[in-house]
C-alpha positions, 0 to 999 in steps of 0.5 A: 296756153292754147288757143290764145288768138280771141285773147290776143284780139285789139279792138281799132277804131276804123273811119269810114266815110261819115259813119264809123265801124269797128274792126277786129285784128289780131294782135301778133306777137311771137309764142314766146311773147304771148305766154311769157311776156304777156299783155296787162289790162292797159296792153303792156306786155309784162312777164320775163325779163330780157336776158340780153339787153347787149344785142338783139337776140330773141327767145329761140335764137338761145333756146331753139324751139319755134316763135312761129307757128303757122296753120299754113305757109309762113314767110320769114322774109319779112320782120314779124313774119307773115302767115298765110293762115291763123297763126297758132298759139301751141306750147307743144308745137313752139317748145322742142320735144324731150325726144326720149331725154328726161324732162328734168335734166338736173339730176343727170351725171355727165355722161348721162348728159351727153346723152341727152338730145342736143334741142332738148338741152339748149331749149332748158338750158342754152349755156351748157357746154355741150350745146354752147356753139349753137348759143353763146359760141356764136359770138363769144367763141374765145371764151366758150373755146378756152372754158371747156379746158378749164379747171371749171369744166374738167376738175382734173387737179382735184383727181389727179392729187388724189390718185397720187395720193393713193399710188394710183397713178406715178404723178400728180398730173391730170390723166383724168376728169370729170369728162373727156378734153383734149387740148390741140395746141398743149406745147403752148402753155406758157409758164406752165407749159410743162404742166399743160395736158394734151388729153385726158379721159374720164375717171376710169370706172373701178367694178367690184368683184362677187367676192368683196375680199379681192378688193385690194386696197384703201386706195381704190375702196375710197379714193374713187369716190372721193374724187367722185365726190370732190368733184361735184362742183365743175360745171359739166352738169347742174349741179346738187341743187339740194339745199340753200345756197348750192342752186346752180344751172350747167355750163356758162349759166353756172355763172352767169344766171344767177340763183338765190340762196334759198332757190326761189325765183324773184323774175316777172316770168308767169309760167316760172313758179315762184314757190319752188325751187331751184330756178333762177332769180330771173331771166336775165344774164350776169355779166359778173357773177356775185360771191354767192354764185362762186360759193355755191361751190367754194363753200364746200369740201377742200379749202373751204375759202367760200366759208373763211372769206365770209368768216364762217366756219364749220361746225363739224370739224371742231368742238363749238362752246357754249357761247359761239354765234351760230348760222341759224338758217340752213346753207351749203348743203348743211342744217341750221347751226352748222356753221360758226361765225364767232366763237365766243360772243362775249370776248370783245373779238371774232376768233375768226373774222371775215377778210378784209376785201369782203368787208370792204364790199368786194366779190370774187370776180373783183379779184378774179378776172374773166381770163382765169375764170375761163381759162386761157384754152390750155388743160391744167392740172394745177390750179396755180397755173390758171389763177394768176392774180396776186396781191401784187397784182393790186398793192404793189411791193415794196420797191414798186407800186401797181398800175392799171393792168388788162387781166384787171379791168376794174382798177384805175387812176384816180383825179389824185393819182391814187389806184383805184378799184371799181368793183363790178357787183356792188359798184364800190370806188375804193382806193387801193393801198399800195406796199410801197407807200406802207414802208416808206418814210415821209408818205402819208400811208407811211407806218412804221410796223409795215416797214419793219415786217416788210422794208428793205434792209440794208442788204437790199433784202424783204421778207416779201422776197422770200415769204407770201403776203397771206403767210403774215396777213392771214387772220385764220387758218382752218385746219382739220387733222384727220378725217375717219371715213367708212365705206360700206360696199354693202349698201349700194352700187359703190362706182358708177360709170359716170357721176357720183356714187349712190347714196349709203356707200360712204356712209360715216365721216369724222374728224379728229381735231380742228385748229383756226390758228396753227400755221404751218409753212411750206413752200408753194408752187410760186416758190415762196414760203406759204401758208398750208393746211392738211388735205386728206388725212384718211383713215378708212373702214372698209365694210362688205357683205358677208353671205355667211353671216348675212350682214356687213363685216369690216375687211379693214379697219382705221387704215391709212392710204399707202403712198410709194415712197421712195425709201419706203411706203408712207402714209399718203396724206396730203398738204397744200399750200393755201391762201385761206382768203381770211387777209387782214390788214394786221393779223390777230396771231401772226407775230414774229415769234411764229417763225423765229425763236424767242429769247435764245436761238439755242434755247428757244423759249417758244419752240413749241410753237416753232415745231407746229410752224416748221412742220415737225408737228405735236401730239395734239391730234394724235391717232392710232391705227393701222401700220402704213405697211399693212394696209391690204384687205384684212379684218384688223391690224397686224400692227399699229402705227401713232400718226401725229396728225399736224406734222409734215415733216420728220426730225431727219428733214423726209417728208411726211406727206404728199404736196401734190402739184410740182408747177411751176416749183414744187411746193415741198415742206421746208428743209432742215437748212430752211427752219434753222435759219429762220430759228436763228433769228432771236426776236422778243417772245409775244404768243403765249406757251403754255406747259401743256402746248405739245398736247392740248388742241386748244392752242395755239389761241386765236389772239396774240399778247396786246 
């Protein structure tokens, strides 16, 4: 790259009196240009895209560095400038110098980040966070303002639950996230106000001590690093860029520079190797990111709505029979075969089909405004109270239909009147069907099944009233009951002061039982009864070294967290209300008969199923395994409790496990006063029981009775 001024010379035919001469000049362009965009055999400048075709910007108004390096006085006055001397072609002296930072920024946790010379990151990456005010702060200061507080940035929710979860901490509110943030202006956090945080640190760090036997509890073995690990996906650092599907810059370009799945950079850009990865598909910026950014993260851990929104589901939380289509590439950090998008080939129907939006050509950005994706300046610790769009929001109710609204900007009024939706990634026009229409006699959309699952009676009652619109509209929903995990203090380093634990601390995880069908209620934090699914049920094996036996012994073994009931200690499992993002237009399974008895009130002939859907649960994915009241360091049991794993709540109507986020309501398993009234509706039976329901987890199956 140096010494390029001979290449750049122009040969210009000059007129001089009768004859004709020839005159060199150098043909001056910035030292951006000249390696990265450089001239074709016709002098056309070809190479790396402009990321920012909106407003003139160039390369160092981004990324710093110098455009223009002269060997003698230059003068910026002038566009291009001028250079009393020979300009110099040096990538040394246009890019910035690392400054004692790693060269390579990707693997580094947050805090090691902070650390980093300010010009060396903005010159490698001019949307992280931490350098966004010389950038993109210049211009869009609402956004990069709000979006250092959001959800994306700080993951405070995820390790606020958890820590609640193991009686860390007296409630499920943020005290702490990936980074430091602090919010000046909490108190005005409207509908969530009572939730909004004014600061938070970072995880506190837990040290182990020489003698492995004072570590106290399951709660601080393991819940540190798994709200290390949960929350590797916040966009204060780069990213695990470890395998398809999971490449991702830090910060705005987490989102807004898009990667391919396996990595590999597609862009004109000769200096960009196009064989390695992780870099970019090109330079340019998205202004709308497509559901393979979003899922670089939201196809992992916790919900898993990356996955179930494709159809797909992991392979590793339950058996996979013999004639299950399989995703034979590598993706999300997993090997080939790891994923399942049918479960049986031969049936004639996908046990767990995609949703219907994404079949429809939809991204997540066409749901999920620029408004909940950066936050509205405030600290949450529920996600509830950052994602604000409903189904509502496009399909109306059954008493009123949707309009156009601010927060959605793609939806609009067609020439015939209907709502229409343009999507933002793949440039669809679709016409969005409204509720109302659904349940009302005489309309064209009119349909009769609607009306009676969602119609006002005569009472001036819905069911919509009361129950979410997943609750029946869900094809599937994954649920993985039970997760074993062992820990092994001996193998590394267990906590760092910041980023993730090293490699070999957690060292096994399996789960006991997987079920795409079961639905169990609850109510969510919006107030309506809700689909959910499990969240850290964990069974831990804690392992330290011995130096008397000169290898690893188990101080404990199979021990749940303890969670501080307040009649009495609890396993500190978890439940949260989903939306599995698996809608269908009619569900598969969901029938009346999921809620209601079948038959008799008295005698319900489904009532099997009714317990799973009530939360009182089953034997189907029982475990046997340290009392709750014993959970201290030790190498076994002194007693031994059996966990139904799918049961929320007991007979006597106490909670069994631990909901998490009280904001705006708080979601809680469903009183005893709240089951019986849906038992005693008596409907026709339509979802097969078998003999053996209580105990096999094969069932509830993936299709209702035709």
């Amino acid at each position: 790259m140096r010494g390029l001024a001979a290449a750049l010379a122009a040969v210009v035919a000059v007129a001089a009196g009768c004859g004709e001469t020839v005159e060199t000049r150098v043909l001056h362009r910035s030292s951006c240009e000249v390696c990265h965009q450089p001239l074709d055999s016709g002098g056309e400048p070809r190479g790396i895209e402009e990321a920012h075709p909106w407003a003139a910007l160039s390369c160092t108004d981004c990324h710093g560095g110098n455009a223009f390096v002269c060997s003698g006085p230059i003068d910026t006055s002038v566009s291009p400038p001028s250079c009393d001397g020979e300009w110099q072609y040096d990538q040394d002296l246009a890019h910035p110098s690392p400054a004692g930072s790693p060269r390579d920024l990707r693997a580094l946790s947050p805090g090691q980040l902070d650390d980093v010379d300010a010009d060396w990151l903005r010159f490698k990456n001019p949307g992280d966070l931490r350098v966004i005010s010389l950038t993109c702060g210049r211009c869009h200061t609402a956004e990069t303002t709000a979006v250092k507080r959001s959800a994306h940035s700080h993951a405070a929710g995820e390790l606020g639950v958890a820590r609640f979860r193991a009686g860390l901490q007296a409630t499920p509110n943020a005290r702490n996230g990936a980074v430091a943030a602090i919010d000046p202006n909490a108190a005005q956090g409207g509908a969530c106000a009572a939730q909004a945080i004014r600061l938070f640190d970072p995880l506190p760090v837990v040290v182990g001590s020489d003698d492995p036997l004072t570590w106290p509890s399951v709660a601080t073995a393991l819940d540190q690093v798994l709200a290390k690990e949960c929350i590797g996906c916040h966009i204060q650092d780069f990213g695990p860029n470890d395998g398809p599907g999971r490449y991702r810059s830090s910060g705005c370009s987490a989102c807004h520079s898009g990667y391919a799945e396996d990595g590999l950079a597609r862009g004109g850009d000769p200096w960009v190797p196009h064989d390695a990865a992780p870099h970019p598909i090109g330079h340019g910026i998205t202004p709308a990111a497509p559901s393979s950014t979003c899922l670089s993260c939201h196809a992992g851990a916790g919900a898993r709505i990356g996955l179930s929104y494709q159809g797909l589901r992991d392979a590793a939380a339950g058996a996979v029979g013999p004639r299950a289509v399989l995703v034979e590439r590598p993706l999300y950090g997993e090997p080939a075969g790891s994923f399942v998008a049918d479960e049986d080939r031969d049936n004639g129907f996908d046990e767990t089909p995609p949703d219907v939006h994404f079949e429809a050509g939809m991204d997540c950005v066409d749901c999920h405004g620029a408004a909940e994706l950066h936050g509205d300046g405030h600290i949450y610790a529920d996600a509830a109270c950052e994602v604000r769009t409903t189904c509502e929001d496009c399909h109306g109710t059954v008493r009123e239909a949707a309009r156009p609204r601010a927060r959605l900007p793609g939806l609009f009024v067609g020439d015939d009147g209907a709502l229409m939706l343009a999507t933002r990634v793949s440039g669809k026009t679709l016409r969005v069907p409204q509720v109302k229409a659904a349940v009302t006699p005489g309309d064209a959309a009119y349909d009769a099944a609607a009306a009676a699952a969602m119609g006002v009676d005569a009472g001036g009652f819905s069911h919509t009233d009361e129950v979410a619109c997943t609750t029946c509209h869900a094809g599937w929903i994954p649920s993985c009951y039970g997760c074993h995990m062992t820990v092994d203090l001996a193998q590394a380093a267990p906590y760092l002061t910041t980023g993730v634990p090293q490699p070999g601390v957690l060292t096994t995880a399996s789960t006991t039982g997987f079920q795409a069908n079961d639905m169990v209620l609850v109510r969510d934090t919006k107030g309506k009864i809700a689909l959910s699914s499990p969240a850290e049920r964990l069974f831990v094996t804690l392992l330290a070294y011995d130096p008397a036996v000169e290898a690893s012994r188990p101080l404990f073994e199979r021990v749940p967290r303890t969670f501080p009931a307040a009649d009495g200690a609890v396993a500190g499992f978890g439940q949260r209300a989903i939306d599995p993002h698996t809608t269908r237009r009619k569900s598969q399974f969901q029938a009346c008969d999921r809620c209601h008895s079948a038959g008799s009130a008295a005698a319900p002939s489904n009532e099997a199923l009714l317990d799973v859907a009530h939360g009182f649960g089953s034997a189907r994915f029982d475990v046997t395994a340290c009392a709750v009241d014993d959970a201290g360091p030790r190498t076994g049991c002194e007693a031994e409790d059996t966990y139904h794993l799918d049961a929320v709540v007991t007979r006597d109507g106490a909670p069994l496990v631990v909901m998490g986020h009280p904001y705006p309501n708080a979601s809680r398993p469903l009183t005893l006063e709240e089951i019986g009234a849906m038992r005693a509706v008596e409907v026709e039976a339509t979802t097969p029981v078998p003999d053996d329901a209580r105990t096999n987890p094969a069932w509830p199956a993936a299709r209702a009775v035709e």
